[in-house]
C-alpha positions in Angstrom: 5.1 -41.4 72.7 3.3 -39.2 70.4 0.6 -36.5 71.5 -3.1 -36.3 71.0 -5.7 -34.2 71.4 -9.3 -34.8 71.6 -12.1 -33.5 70.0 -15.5 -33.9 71.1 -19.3 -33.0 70.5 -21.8 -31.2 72.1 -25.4 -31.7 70.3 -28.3 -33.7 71.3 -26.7 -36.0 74.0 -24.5 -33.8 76.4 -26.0 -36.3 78.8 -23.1 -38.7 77.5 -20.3 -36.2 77.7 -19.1 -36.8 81.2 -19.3 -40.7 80.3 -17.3 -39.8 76.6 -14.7 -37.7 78.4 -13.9 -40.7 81.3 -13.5 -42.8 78.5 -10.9 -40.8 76.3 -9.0 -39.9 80.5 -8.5 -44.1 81.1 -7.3 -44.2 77.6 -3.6 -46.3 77.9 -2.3 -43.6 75.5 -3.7 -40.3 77.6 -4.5 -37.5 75.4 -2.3 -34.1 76.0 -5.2 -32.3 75.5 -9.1 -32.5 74.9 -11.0 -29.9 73.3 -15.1 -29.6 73.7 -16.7 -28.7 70.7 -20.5 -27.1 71.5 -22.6 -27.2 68.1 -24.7 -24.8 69.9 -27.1 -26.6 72.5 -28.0 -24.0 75.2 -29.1 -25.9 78.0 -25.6 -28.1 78.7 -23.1 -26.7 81.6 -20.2 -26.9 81.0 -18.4 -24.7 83.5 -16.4 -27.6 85.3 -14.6 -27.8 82.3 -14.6 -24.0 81.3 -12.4 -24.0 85.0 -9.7 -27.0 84.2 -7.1 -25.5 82.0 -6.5 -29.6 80.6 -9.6 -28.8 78.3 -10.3 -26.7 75.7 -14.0 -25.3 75.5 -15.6 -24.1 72.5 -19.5 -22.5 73.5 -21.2 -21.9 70.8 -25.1 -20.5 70.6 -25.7 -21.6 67.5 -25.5 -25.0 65.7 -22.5 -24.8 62.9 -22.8 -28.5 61.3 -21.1 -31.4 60.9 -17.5 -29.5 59.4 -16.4 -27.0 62.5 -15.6 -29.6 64.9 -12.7 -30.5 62.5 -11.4 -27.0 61.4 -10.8 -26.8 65.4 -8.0 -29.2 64.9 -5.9 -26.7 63.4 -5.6 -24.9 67.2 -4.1 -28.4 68.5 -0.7 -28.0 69.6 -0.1 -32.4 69.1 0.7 -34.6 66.5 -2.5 -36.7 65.9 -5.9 -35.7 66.5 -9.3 -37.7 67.3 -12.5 -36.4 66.8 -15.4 -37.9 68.1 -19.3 -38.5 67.7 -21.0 -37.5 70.6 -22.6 -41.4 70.9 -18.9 -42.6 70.5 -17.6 -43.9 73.5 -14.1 -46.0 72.8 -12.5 -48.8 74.5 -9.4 -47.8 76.8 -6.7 -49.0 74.3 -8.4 -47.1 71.1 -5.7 -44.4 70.8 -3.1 -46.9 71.2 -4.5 -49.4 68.7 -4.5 -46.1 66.2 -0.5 -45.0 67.1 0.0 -48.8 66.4 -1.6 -48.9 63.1 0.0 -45.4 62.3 3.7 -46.7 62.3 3.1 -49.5 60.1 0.6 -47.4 57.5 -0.3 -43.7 57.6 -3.7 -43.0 56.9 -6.6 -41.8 58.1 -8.3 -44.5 61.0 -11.7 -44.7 61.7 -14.0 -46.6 64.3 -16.9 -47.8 61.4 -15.4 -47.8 57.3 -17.5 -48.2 54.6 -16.8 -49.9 51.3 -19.4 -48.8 48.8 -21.6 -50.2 46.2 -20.3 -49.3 42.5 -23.6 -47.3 42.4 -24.1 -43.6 42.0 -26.2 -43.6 45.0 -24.8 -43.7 49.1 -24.9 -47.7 49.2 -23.1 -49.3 51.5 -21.4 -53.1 50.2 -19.7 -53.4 53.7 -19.1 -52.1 57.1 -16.4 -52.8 59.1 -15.2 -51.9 62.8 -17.1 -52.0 66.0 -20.4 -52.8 63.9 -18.4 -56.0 62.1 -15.0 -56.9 63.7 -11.8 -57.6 62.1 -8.6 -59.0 63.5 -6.4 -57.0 61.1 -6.2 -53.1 59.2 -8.6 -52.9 56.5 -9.0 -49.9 53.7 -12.5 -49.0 53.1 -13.2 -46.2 51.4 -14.7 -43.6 54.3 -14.7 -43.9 58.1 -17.1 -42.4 60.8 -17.7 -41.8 64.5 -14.3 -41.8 65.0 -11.2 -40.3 62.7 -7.7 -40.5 64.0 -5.4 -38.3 61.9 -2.2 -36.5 61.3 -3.3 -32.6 62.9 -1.3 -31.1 59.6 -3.5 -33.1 57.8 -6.3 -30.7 58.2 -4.6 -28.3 55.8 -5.5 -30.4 52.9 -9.4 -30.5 54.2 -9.7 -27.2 53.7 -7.1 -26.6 50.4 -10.5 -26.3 48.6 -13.7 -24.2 48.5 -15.5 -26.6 51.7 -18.6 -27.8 50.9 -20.0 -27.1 54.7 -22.6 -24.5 53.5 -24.1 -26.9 50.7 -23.9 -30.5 52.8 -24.7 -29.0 56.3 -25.1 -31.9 58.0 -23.5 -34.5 56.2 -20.6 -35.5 53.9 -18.0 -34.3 56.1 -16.6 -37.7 56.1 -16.4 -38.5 52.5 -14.9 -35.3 51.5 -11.8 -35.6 54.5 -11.4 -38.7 52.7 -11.5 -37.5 49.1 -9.6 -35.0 49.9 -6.5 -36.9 51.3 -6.5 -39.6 48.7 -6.8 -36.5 45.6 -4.0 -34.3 46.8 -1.8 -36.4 49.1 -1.8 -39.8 48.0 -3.4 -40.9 51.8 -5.7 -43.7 52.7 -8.5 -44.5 55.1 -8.6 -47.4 57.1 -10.2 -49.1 60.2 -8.0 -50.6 62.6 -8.0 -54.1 64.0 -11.2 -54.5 66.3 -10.4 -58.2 67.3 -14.1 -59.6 69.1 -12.1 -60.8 71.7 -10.8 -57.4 72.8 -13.0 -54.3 73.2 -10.6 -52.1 74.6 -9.2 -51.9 70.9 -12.5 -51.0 69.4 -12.9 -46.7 68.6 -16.2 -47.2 70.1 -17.9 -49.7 72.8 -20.8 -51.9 70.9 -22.7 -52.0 73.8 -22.7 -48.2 74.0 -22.9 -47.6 69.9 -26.0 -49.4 69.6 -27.4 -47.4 72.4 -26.9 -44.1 71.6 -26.4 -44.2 68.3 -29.7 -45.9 67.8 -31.9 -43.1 70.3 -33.1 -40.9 67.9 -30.6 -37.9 68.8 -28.6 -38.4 65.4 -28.8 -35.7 62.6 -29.2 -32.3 62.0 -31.0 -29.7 60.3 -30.5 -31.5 57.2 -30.1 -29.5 53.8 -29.0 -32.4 51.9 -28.9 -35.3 51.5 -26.0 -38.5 51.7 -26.8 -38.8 48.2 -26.8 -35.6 47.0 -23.2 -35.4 49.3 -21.9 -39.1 47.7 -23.1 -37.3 43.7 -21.0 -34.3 44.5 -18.0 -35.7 45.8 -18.1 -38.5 42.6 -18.7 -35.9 40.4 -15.4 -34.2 41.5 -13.4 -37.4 41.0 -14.1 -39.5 44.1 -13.6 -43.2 43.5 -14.8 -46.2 45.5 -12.7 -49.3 45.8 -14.7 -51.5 44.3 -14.3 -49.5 41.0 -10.8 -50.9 41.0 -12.0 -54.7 40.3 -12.8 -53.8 36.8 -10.3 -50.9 36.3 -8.1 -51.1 32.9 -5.1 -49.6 31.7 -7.3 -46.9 29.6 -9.3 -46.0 32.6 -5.8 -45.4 35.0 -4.5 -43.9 32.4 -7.5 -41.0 32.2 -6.9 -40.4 35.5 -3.4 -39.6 35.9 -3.2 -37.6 33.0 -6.3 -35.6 35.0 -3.9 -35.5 38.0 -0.9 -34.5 36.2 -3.6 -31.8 34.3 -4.0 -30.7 38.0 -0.7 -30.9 39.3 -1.9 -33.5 42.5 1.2 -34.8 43.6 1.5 -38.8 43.0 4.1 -40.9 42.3 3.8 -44.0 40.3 6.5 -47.1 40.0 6.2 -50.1 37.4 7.6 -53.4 38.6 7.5 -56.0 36.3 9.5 -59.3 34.9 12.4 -58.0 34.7 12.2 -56.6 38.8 11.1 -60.4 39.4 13.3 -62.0 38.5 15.7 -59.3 40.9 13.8 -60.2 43.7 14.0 -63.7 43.3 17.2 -63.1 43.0 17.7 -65.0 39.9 20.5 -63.8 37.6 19.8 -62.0 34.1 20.7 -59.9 31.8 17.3 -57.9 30.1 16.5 -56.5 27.0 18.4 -53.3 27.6 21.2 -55.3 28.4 22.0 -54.6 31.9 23.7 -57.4 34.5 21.7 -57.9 37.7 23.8 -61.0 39.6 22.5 -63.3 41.9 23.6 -61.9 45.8 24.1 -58.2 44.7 22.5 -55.5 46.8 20.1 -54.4 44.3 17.9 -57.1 45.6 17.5 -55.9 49.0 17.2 -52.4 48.0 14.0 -53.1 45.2 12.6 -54.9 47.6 12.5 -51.8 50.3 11.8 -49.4 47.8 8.7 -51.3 46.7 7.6 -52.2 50.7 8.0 -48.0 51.0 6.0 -47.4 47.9 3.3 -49.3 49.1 4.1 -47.9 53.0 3.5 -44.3 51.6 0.5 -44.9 48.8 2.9 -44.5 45.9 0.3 -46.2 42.9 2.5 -49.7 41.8 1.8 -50.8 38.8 1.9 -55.0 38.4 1.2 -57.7 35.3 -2.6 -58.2 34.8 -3.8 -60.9 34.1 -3.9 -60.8 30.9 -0.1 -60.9 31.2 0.8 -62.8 34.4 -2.1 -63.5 36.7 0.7 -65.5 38.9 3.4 -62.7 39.0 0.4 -60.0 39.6 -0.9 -61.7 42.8 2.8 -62.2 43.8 3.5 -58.7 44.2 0.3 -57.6 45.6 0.6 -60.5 48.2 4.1 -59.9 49.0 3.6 -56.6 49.3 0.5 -55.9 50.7 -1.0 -54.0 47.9 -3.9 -51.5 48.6 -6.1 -51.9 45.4 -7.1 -48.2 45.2 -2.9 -47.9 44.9 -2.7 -50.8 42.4 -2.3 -49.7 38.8 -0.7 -51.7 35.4 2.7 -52.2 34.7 2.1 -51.4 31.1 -0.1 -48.1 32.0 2.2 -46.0 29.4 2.3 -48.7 27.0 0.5 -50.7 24.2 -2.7 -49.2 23.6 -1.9 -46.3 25.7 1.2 -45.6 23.9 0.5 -43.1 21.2 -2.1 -41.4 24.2 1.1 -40.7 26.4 3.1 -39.2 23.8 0.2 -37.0 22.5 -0.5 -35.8 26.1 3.0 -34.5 26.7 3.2 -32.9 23.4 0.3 -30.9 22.9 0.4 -29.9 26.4 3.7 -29.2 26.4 4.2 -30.7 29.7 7.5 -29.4 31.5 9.3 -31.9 33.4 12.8 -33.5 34.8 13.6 -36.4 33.0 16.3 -38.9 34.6 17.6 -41.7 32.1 20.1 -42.9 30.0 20.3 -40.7 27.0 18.6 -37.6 26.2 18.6 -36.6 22.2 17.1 -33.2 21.3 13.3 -34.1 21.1 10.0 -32.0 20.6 9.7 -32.5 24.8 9.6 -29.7 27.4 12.7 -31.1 29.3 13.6 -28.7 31.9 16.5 -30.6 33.6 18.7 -33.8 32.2 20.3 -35.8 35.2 21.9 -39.5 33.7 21.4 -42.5 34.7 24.7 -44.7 34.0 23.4 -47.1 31.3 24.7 -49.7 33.2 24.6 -48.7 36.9 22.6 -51.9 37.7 26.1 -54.4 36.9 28.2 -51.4 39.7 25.0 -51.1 42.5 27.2 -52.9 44.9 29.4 -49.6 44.9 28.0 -47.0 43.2 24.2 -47.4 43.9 24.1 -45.4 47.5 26.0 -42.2 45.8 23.4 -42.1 42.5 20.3 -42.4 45.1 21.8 -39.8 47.2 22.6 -37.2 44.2 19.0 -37.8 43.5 17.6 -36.4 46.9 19.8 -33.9 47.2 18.8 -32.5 43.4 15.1 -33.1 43.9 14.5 -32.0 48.2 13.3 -28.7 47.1 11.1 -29.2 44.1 7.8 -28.6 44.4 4.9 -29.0 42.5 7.1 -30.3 40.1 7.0 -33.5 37.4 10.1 -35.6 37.3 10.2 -39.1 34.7 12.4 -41.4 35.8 13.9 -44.4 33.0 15.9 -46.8 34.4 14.6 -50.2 35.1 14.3 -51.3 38.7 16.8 -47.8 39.5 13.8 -46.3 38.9 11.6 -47.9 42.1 14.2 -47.6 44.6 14.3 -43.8 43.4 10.8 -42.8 42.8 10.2 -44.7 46.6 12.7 -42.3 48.1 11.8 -39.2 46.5 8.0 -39.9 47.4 8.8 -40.5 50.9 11.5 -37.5 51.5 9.1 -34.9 49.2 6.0 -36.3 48.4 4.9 -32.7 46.9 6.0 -33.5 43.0 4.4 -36.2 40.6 7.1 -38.7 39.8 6.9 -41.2 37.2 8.5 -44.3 35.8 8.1 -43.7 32.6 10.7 -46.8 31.3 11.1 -47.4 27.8 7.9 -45.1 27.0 9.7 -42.0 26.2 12.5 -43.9 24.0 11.7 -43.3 20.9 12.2 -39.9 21.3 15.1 -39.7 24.2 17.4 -42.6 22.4 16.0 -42.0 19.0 14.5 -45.6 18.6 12.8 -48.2 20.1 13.7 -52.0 20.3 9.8 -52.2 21.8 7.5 -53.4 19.4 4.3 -51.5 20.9 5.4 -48.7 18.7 4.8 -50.3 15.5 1.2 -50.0 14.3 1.2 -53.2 12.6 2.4 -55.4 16.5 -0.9 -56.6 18.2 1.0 -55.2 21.3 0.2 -51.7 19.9 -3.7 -52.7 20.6 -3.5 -54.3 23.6 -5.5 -53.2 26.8 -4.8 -54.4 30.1 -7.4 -54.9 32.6 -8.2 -56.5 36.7 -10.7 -59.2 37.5 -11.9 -60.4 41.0 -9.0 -62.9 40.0 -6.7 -60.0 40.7 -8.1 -57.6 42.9 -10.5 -58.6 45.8 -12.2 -56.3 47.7 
């Protein structure tokens, strides 16, 4: 079973703390370690504890803010770490339920998650958790009173300038989540917190309401959630509910930003043609490979794409505009996150001549892994083929090209690799992101064509095809939050 430690705070109620800490001892999963956070209140003892080598105690005689109790985590010696509120008192099967929701997803896990308002203001649309129960794992876009997370996790907290000395008392919660989702691809969620079962929830109801409602919360506030929630969206932070009405011109802004910035993300495009694979229909496609009804290719799509979506890797699906049916399919089948949920034809169409003109004049240096490779204006640092027809020989040969692959790319870092080669491409890109997920890695498909083969058999090129003009876009008939 995998090791926790425990965080907890000292503030305005250390009257709780003896009633916080026997709730984190009964816990079914028992935590290796807790460690006391004191934000600086003067009049708590905590000698009993200072005595017991099983805690860890942290005195301070001054108040720090909401950010120190988390930059503690770096002196855990465990796996996961749980910080808590000090009015947070969970149910004996919280760190379990969290371990639980950890092997199916990684992400960050919360107690109480909160799915904003597409405002500019701190709004909350909907809170979930111990304050509104929910029988299965639901993203939101932040979580409070309680975060369960991976302890080397805490590196990417702190991998820029923190904010603590500008939000003093709030916005920690927001930024851990910003901060995740902008530079490794990781999500926030609240666990199951089924009303018939309090022992799941992250924090009692009973309790939550109690202390959480006695007039001990806050801080010397120097800002406010607003001015915290402004910051944060002014450096890029996106709410969920943005992604009902996202189109393919707005996605595309902001991975060329990420590229710009070299925050690692992987992106896969299945479309018809992966389908029809899955139905395990035969065809031969445009390009003129062979996939046959029965052959392994099936199986292996259809684990890449459960690991993309597993591990945050952005899939892009048919709007729509072009397949409302075969959209939902996938993000049902799948389980799609809609903050991961992007457009098959993100590189294509309207975005076309954007694409090209962003790798050109910015002389973007990357691996490119396709079929042909002509001498082109592009920064190709490495060529690695794809057999134009290893879809008809997958049975055989499929295993060997997808282990030449990780072996080549296991040690590149902060690097961009483009990947063309049909549904080849997704069990790749799925496998790359999961082994090194420190790169950007792109299915580019039959984007980069023109230039690698030295034409195009996709009409999107031609000025004059309504295809060059077309923008994609989600509804609520697509993505519901």
């Amino acid at each position: 079973m995998s090791e926790i430690t425990a965080i907890v705070n000292v503030f305005r109620r250390p009257h709780i703390l003896k009633e916080q800490i026997q709730s984190i001892m009964e816990q079914t999963v028992k935590p290796k370690q807790i460690f006391i956070w004191n934000n600086g209140n003067k009049e708590v003892d905590l000698e009993e504890y200072k005595n017991d080598p099983y805690f860890k105690v942290f005195d301070n005689n001054y108040n720090s803010g909401v950010w120190s109790r988390f930059i503690i985590g770096f002196l855990a010696e465990t796996e996961y770490v749980c910080v808590f509120d000090d009015d947070t008192i969970p149910g004996k099967k919280w760190f379990k339920n969290c371990i639980d929701c950890m092997n199916t997803k990684e992400a960050l896990y919360g107690t109480v998650g909160v799915i904003f308002k597409d405002s500019d203001k701190y709004e909350h649309k909907e809170r979930y958790g111990w304050v509104n129960p929910i029988e299965e794992a639901m993203p939101v876009d932040i979580v409070g009173h309680s975060w369960f997370f991976k302890r080397d996790w805490l590196s990417y907290l702190t991998r820029d300038r923190l904010e603590n000395n500008t939000y003093f008392s709030v916005g920690e919660d927001m930024y851990f989540s910003y901060m995740l989702h902008k530079y490794a691809s990781i999500s926030t969620y609240v666990p199951p917190h089924p009303r018939n079962d309090i022992d799941m929830f992250g924090s009692n109801p009973n309790t939550g309401y109690k202390y959480g409602c006695d007039g001990n919360t806050g801080s010397n506030i120097k800002s406010t959630f607003n001015d915290a929630y402004t910051g944060l969206q002014m450096g890029g932070f996106t709410n969920l509910v943005k992604r009902v009405n996202a189109t393919s011109i707005t996605d595309l802004d902001m991975f060329l930003r990420k590229m710009t910035n070299m925050e690692p993300f992987a992106l896969i495009r299945p479309a018809d043609g992966e389908y029809q694979v899955l139905q395990d229909n035969t065809l031969t496609n445009i390009d003129r490979w062979t996939f046959v009804k029965g052959g392994k290719l099936k199986t292996d799509l259809d684990n890449g794409i459960k690991m993309a979506s597993k591990h945050n890797c952005y899939v892009g699906i048919p709007c729509e505009c072009c397949s409302l049916e075969m959209g939902r399919w996938y993000i049902n089948k799948y389980k799609m996150e809609p903050k991961y949920i992007t457009f098959a034809n993100i590189f294509v169409n309207r975005n076309w001549k954007t694409w090209i003109a962003y790798i050109l004049s910015n002389r973007i240096q990357f691996t490119f892994i396709g079929p042909n490779k002509l001498p082109a204006e592009f920064s190709v640092e490495k060529y690695i083929n794809i057999p134009l027809y290893l879809v008809n020989s997958w049975d055989t040969d499929g295993d060997n090209f997808i282990n030449m692959i990780l072996k080549e790319t296991q040690n590149y870092k902060r690097k961009i690799v483009m990947f063309a080669g049909g549904p080849v491409s997704k069990i790749a890109i799925s496998r790359c992101w999961e082994k090194n997920p420190h790169n950007i890695y792109l299915d580019v498909g039959s984007s980069l064509d023109y230039f690698m083969k030295g034409s195009s058999n996709r009409v999107y090129t031609k000025d004059e095809n309504l295809l060059s003009k077309k923008v994609c876009g989600f509804s609520s008939k697509m993505i519901t939050i």
